[in-house]
C-alpha positions as CSV (number, residue, x, y, z in Angstrom):
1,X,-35.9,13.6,35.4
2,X,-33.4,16.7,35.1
3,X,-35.6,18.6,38.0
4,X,-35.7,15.2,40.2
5,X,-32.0,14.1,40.0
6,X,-30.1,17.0,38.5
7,X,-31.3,19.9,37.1
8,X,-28.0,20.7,35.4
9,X,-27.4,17.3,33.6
10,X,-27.6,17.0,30.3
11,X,-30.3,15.0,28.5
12,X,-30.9,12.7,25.6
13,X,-34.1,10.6,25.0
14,X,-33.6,7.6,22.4
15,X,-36.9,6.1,21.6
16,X,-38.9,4.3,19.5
17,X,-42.1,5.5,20.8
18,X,-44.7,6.4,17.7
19,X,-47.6,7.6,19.7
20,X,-48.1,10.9,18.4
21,X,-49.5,12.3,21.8
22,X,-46.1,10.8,23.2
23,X,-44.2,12.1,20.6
24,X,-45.5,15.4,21.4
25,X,-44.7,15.6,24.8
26,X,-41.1,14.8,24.0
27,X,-40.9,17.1,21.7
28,X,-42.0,20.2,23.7
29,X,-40.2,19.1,27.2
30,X,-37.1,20.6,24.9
31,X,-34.6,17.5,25.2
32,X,-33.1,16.1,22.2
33,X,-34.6,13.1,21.1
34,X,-33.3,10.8,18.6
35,X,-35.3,8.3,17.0
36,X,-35.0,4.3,16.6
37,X,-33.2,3.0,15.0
38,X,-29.9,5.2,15.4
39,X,-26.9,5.3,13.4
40,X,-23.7,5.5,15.2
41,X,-22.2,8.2,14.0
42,X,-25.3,10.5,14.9
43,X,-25.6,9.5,18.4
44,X,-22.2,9.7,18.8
45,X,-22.2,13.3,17.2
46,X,-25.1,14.0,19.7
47,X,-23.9,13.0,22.8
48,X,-20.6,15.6,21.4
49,X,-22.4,18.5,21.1
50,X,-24.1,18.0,24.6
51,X,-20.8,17.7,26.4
52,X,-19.4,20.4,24.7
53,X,-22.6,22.3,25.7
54,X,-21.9,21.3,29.5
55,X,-18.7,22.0,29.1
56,X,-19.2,25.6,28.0
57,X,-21.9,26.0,30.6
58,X,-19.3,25.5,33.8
C-alpha cells in the first residue's frame, strides 16, 4: 500500500488473521501489526508513537 498511495505514510495493520504463512508476511513487510482483539489504550499508544515518528521525519 505505502509504495502504491504514499510511500511516506505511516502504517498500521490490525488483524485477526492466524494463518501462519499470513502472519509471516506481515511480520517481515516491517509494519506494525497489532493483533485482535485490541485494547484501547495500546492502539491508541500505537498510533502516538507513529505520529510522533512522522512528525520527527518532516
Amino acid at each position: 500500500m505505502r509504495e502504491r498511495f504514499a510511500p511516506e505514510a505511516q502504517l498500521l495493520i490490525v488483524t485477526g488473521e492466524t494463518s501462519p504463512e499470513r502472519l509471516q508476511r506481515v511480520r517481515a513487510s516491517g509494519v506494525p501489526v497489532l493483533f485482535k482483539p485490541v485494547r484501547a489504550q495500546t492502539l491508541l499508544r500505537t498510533l502516538a508513537e507513529l505520529s510522533l515518528a512522522t512528525d520527527q521525519k518532516s
